[in-house]
MDTraj code that builds the backbone (N, CA, C; nanometers):
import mdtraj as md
import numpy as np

residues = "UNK UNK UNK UNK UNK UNK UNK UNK UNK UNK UNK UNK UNK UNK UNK UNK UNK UNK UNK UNK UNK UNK UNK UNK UNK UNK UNK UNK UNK UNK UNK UNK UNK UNK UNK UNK UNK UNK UNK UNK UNK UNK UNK UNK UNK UNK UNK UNK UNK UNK UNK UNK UNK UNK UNK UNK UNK UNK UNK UNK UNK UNK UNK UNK UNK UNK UNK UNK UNK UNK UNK UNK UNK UNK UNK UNK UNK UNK UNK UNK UNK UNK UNK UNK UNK UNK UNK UNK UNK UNK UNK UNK UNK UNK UNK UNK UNK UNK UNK UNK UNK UNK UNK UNK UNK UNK UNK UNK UNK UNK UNK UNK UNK UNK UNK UNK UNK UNK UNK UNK UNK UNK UNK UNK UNK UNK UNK UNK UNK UNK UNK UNK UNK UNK UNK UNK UNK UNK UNK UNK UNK UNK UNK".split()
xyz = np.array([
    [-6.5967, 6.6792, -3.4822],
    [-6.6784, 6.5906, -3.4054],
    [-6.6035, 6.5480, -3.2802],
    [-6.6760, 6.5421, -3.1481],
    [-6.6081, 6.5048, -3.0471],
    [-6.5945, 6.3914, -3.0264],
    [-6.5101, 6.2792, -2.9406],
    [-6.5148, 6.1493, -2.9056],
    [-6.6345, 6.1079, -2.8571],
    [-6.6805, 6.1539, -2.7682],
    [-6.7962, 6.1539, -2.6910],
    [-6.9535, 6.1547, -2.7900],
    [-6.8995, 6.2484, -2.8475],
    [-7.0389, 6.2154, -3.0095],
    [-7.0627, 6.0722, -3.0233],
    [-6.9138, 5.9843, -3.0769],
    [-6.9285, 5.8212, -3.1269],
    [-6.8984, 5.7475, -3.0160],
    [-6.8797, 5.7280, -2.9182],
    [-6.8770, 5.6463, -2.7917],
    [-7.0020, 5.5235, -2.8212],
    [-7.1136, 5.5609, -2.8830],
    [-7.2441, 5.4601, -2.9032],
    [-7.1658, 5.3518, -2.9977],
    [-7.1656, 5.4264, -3.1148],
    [-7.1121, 5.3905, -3.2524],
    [-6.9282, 5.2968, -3.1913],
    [-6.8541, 5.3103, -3.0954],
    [-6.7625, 5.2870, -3.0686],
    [-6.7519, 5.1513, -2.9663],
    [-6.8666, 5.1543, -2.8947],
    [-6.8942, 5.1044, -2.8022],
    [-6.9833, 4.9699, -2.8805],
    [-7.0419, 4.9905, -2.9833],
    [-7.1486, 4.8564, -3.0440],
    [-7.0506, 4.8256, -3.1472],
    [-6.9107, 4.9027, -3.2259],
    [-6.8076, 4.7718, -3.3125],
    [-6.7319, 4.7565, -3.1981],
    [-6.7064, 4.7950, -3.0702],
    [-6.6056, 4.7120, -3.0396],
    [-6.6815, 4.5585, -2.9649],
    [-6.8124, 4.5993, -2.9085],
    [-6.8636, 4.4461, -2.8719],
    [-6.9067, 4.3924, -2.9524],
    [-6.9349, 4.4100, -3.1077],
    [-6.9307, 4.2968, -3.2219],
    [-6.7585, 4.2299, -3.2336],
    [-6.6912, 4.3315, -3.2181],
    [-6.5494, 4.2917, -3.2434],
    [-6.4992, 4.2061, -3.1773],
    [-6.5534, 4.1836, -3.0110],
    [-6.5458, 4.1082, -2.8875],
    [-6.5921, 3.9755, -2.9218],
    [-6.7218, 4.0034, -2.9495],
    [-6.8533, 3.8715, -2.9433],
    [-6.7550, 3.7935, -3.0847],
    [-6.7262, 3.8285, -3.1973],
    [-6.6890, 3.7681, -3.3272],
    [-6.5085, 3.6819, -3.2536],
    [-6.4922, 3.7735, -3.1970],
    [-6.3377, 3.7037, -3.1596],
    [-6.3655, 3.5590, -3.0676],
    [-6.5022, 3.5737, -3.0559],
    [-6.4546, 3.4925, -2.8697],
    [-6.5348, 3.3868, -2.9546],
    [-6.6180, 3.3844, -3.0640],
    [-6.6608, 3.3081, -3.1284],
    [-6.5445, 3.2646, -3.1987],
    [-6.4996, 3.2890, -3.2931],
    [-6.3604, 3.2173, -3.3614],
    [-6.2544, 3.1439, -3.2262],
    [-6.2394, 3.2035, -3.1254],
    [-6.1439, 3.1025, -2.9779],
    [-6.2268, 2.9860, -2.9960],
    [-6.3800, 2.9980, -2.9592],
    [-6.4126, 2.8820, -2.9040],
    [-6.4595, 2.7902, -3.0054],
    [-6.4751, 2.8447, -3.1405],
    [-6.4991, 2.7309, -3.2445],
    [-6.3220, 2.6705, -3.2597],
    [-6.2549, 2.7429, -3.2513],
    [-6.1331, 2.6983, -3.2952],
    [-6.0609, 2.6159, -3.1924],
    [-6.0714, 2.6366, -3.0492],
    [-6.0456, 2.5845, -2.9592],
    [-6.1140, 2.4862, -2.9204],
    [-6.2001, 2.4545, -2.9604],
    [-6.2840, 2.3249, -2.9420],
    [-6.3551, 2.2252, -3.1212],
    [-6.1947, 2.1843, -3.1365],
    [-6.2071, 2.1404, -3.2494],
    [-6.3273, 1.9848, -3.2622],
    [-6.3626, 1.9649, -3.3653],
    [-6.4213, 1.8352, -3.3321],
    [-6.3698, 1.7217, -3.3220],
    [-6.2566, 1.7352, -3.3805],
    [-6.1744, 1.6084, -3.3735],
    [-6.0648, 1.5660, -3.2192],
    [-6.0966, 1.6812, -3.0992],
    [-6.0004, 1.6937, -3.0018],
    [-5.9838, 1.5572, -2.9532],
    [-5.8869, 1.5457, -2.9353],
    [-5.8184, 1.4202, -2.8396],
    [-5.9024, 1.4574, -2.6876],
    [-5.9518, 1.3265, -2.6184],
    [-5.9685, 1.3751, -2.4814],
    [-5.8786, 1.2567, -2.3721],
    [-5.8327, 1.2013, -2.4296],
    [-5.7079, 1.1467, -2.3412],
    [-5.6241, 1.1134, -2.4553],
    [-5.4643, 1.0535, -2.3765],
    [-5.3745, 1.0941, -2.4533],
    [-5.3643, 0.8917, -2.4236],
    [-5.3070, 0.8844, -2.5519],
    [-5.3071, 0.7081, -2.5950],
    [-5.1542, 0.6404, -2.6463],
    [-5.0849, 0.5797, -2.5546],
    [-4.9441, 0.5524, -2.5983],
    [-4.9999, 0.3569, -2.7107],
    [-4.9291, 0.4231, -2.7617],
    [-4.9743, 0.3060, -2.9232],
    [-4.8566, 0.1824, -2.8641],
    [-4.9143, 0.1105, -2.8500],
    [-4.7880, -0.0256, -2.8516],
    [-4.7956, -0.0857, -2.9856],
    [-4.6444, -0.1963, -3.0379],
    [-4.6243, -0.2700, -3.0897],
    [-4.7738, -0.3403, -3.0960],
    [-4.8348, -0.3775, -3.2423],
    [-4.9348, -0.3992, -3.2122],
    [-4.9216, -0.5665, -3.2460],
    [-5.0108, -0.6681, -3.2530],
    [-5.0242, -0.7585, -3.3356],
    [-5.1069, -0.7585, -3.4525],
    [-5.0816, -0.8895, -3.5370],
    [-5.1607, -0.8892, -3.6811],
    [-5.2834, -0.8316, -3.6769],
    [-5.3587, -0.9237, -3.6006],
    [-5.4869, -0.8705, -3.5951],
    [-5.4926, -0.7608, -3.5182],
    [-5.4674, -0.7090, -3.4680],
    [-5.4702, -0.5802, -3.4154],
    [-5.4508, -0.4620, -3.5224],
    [-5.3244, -0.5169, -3.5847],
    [-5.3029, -0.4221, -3.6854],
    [-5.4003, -0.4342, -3.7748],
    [-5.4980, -0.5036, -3.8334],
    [-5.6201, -0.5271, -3.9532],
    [-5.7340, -0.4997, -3.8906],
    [-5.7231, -0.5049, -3.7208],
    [-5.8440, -0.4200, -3.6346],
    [-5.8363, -0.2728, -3.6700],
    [-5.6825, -0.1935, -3.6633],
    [-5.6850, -0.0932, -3.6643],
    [-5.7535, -0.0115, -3.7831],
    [-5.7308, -0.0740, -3.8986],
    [-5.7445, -0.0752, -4.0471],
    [-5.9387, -0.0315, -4.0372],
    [-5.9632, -0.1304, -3.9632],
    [-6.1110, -0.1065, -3.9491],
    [-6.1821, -0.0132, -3.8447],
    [-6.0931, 0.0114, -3.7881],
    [-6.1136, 0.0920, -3.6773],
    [-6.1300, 0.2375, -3.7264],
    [-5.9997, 0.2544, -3.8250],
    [-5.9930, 0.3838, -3.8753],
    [-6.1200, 0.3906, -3.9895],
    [-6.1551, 0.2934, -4.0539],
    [-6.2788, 0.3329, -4.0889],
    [-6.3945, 0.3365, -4.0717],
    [-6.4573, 0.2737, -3.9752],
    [-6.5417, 0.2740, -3.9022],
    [-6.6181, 0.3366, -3.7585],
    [-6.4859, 0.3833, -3.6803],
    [-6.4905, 0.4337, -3.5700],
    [-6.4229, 0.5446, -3.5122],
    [-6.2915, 0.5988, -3.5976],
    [-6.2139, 0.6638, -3.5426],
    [-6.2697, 0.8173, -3.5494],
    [-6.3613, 0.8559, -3.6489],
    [-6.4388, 0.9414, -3.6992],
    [-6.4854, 0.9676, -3.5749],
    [-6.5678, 0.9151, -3.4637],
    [-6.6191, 0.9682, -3.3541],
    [-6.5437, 0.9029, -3.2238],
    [-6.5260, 0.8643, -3.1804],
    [-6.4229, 0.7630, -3.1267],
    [-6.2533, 0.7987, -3.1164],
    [-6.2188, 0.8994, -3.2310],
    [-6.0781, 0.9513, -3.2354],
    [-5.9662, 0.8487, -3.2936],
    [-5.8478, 0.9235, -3.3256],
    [-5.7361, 0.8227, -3.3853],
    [-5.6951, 0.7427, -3.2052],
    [-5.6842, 0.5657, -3.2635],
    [-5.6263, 0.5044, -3.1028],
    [-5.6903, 0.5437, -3.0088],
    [-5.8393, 0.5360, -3.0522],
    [-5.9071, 0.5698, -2.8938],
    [-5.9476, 0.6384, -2.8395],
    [-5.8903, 0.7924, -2.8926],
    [-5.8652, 0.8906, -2.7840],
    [-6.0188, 1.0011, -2.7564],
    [-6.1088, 0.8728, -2.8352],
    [-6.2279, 0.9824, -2.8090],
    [-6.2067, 1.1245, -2.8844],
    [-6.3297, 1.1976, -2.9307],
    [-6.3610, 1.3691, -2.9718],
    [-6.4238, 1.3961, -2.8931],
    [-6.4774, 1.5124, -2.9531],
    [-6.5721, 1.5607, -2.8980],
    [-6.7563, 1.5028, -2.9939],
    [-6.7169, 1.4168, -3.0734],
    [-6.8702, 1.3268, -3.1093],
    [-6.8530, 1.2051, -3.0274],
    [-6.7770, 1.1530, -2.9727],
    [-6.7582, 0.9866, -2.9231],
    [-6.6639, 0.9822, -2.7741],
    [-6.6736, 0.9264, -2.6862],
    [-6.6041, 0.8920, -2.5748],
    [-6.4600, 0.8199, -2.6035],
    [-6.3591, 0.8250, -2.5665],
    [-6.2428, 0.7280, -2.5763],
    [-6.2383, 0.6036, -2.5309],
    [-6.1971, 0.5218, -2.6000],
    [-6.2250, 0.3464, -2.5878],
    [-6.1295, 0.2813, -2.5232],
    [-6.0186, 0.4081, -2.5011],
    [-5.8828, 0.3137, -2.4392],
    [-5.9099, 0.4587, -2.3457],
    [-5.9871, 0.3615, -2.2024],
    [-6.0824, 0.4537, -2.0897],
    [-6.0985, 0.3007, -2.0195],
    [-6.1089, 0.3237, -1.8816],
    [-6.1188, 0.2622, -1.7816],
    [-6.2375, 0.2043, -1.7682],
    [-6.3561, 0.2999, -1.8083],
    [-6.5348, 0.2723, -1.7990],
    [-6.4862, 0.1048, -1.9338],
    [-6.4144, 0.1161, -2.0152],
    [-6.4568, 0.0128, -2.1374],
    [-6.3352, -0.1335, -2.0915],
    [-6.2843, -0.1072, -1.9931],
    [-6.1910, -0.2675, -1.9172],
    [-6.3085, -0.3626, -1.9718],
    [-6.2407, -0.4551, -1.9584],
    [-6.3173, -0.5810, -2.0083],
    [-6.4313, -0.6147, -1.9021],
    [-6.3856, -0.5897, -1.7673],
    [-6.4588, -0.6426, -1.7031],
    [-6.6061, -0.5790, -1.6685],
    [-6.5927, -0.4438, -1.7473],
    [-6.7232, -0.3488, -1.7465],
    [-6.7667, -0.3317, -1.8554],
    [-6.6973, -0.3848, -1.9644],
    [-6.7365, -0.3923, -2.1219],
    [-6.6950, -0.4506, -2.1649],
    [-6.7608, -0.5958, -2.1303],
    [-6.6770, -0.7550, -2.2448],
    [-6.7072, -0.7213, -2.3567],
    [-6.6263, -0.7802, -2.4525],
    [-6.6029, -0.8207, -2.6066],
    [-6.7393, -0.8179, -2.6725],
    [-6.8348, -0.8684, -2.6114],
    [-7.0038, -0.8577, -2.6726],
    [-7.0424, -0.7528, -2.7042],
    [-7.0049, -0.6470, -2.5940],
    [-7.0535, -0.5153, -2.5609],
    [-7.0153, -0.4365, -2.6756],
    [-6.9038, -0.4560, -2.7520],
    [-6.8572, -0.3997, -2.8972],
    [-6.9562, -0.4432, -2.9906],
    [-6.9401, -0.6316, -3.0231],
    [-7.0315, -0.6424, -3.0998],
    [-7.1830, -0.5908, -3.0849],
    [-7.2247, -0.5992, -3.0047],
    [-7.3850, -0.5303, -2.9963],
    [-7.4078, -0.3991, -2.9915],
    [-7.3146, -0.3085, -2.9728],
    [-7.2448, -0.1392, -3.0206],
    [-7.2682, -0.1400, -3.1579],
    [-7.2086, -0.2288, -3.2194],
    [-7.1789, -0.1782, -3.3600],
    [-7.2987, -0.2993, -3.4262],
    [-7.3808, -0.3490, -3.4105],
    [-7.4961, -0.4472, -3.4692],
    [-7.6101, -0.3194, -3.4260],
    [-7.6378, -0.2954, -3.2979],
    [-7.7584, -0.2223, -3.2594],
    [-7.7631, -0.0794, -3.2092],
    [-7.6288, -0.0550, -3.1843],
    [-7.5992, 0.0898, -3.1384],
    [-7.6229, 0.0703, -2.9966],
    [-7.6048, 0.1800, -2.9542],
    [-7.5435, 0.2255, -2.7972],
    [-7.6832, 0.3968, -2.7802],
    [-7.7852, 0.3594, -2.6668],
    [-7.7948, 0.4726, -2.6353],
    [-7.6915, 0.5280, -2.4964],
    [-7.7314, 0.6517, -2.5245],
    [-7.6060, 0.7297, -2.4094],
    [-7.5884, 0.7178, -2.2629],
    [-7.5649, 0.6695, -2.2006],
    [-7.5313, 0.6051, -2.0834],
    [-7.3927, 0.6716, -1.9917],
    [-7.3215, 0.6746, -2.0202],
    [-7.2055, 0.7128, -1.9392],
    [-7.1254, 0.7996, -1.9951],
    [-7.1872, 0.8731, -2.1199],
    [-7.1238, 1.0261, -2.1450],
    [-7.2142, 1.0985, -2.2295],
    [-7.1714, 1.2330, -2.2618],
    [-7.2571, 1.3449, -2.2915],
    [-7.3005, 1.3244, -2.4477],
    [-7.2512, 1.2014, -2.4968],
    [-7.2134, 1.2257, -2.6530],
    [-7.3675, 1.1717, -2.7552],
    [-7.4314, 1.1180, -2.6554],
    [-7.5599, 1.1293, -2.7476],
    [-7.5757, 0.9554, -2.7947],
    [-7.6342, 0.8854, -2.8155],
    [-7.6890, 0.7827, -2.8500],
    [-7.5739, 0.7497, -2.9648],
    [-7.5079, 0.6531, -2.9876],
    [-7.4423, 0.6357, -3.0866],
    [-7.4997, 0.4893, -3.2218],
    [-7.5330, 0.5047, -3.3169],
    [-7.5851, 0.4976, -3.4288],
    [-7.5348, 0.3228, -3.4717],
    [-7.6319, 0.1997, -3.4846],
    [-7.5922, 0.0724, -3.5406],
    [-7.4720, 0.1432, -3.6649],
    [-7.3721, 0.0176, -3.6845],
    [-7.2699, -0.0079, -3.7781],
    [-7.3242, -0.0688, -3.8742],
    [-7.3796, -0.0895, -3.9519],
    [-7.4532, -0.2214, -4.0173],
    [-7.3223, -0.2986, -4.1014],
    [-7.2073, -0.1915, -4.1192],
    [-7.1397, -0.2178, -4.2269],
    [-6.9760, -0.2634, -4.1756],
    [-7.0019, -0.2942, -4.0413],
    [-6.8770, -0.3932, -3.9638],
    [-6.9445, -0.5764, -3.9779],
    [-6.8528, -0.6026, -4.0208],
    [-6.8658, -0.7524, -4.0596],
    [-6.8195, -0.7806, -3.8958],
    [-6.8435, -0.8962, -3.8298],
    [-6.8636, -0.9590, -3.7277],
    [-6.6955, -0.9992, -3.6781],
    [-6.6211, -1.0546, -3.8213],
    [-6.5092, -1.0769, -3.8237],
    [-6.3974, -0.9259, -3.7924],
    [-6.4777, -0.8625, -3.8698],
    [-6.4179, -0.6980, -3.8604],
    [-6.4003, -0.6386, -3.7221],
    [-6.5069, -0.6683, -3.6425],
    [-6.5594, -0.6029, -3.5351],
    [-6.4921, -0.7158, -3.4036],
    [-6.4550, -0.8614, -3.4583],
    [-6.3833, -0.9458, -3.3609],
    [-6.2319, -0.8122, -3.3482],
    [-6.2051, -0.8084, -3.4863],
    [-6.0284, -0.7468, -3.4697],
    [-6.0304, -0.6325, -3.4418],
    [-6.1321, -0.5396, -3.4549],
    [-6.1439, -0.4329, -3.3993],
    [-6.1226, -0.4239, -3.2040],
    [-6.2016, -0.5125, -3.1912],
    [-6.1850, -0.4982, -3.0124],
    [-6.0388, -0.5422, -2.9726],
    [-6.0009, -0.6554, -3.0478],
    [-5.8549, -0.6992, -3.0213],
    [-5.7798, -0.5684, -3.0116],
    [-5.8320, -0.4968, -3.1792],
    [-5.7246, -0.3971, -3.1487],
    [-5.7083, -0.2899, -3.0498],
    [-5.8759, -0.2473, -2.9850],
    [-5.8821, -0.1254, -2.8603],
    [-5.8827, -0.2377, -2.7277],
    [-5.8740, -0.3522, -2.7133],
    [-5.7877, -0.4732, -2.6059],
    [-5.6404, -0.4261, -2.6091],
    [-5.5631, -0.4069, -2.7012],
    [-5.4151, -0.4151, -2.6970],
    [-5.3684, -0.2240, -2.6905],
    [-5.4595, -0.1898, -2.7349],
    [-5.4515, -0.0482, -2.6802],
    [-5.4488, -0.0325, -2.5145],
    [-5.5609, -0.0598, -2.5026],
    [-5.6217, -0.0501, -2.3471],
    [-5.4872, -0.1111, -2.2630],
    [-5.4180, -0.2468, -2.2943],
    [-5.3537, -0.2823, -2.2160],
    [-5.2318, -0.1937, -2.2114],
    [-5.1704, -0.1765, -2.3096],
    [-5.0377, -0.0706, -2.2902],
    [-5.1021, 0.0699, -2.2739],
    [-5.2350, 0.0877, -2.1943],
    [-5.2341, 0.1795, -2.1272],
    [-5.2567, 0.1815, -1.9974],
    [-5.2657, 0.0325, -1.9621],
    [-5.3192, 0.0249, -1.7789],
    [-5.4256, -0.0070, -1.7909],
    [-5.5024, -0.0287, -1.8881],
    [-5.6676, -0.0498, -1.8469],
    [-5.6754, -0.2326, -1.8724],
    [-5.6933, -0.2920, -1.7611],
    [-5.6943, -0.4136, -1.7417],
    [-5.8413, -0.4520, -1.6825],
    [-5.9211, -0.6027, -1.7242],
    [-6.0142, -0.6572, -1.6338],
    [-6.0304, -0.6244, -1.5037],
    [-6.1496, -0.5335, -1.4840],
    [-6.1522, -0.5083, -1.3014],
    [-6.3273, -0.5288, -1.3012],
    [-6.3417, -0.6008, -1.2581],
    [-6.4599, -0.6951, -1.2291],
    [-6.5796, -0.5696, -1.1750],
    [-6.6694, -0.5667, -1.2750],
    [-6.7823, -0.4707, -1.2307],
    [-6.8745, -0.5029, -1.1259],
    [-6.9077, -0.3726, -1.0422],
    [-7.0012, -0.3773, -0.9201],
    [-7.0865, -0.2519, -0.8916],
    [-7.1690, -0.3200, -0.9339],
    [-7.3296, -0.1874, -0.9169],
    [-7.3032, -0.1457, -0.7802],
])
top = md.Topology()
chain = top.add_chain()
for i, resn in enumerate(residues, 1):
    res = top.add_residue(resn, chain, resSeq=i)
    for name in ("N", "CA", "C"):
        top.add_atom(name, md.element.get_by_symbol(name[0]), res)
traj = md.Trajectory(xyz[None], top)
């Protein structure tokens, strides 16, 4: 048999072989859990530290470990969430009523019912004390 006989047959496994590879890169390369900014952790305080506690169960799932956002949730220790463009309320009424999508690709994000009020005070403390040992300080919002 000549080469030229299977060239068809050669030519349709190697672009399954192509299409299957570039599928495994980009599922694998675009994990769901990706970091999309990078988050230096400070010394935290108490409540910060019992924010974190809640953080990791409640939020870090889409939201990322410390902030750092996935690819289901935006990062919280981010400039758009300074206090002065997302006071302390803006958490509680996130996690009481949910968030439709507004300032990223990630889709309407879903009421908490199951953050206690107290939970959700130490939670912001704790992405407050994040935010600050990263530069993201009160900068007064303007439409």
């Amino acid at each position: 048999m000549k080469i030229s006989e299977n060239l068809p047959a050669i030519g349709v496994t190697t672009f399954l072989i192509l299409g299957l590879g570039l599928a495994i890169y980009r599922f694998d390369a675009s994990p769901a859990n990706a970091v999309i900014v990078s988050v230096r952790v400070p010394e935290l305080s108490t409540t910060a530290l019992a924010g974190k506690k809640k953080y990791d169960d409640y939020c870090a799932a889409c939201h990322g470990e410390n902030g750092a956002g996935t690819e289901q949730g935006p990062p919280l220790v981010y400039d758009t969430y300074n206090p002065g463009h997302h006071a302390d309320q803006a958490f509680f009424l996130a996690a009481k009523t949910g968030v439709k999508s507004h300032h990223w690709r990630f889709g309407n994000m879903p009421p908490q019912p199951q953050a206690k009020e107290r939970e959700i005070a130490k939670i912001v403390r704790y992405i407050r004390e994040l935010q600050t040992a990263n530069g993201i300080f009160f900068k007064k919002h303007q439409m």
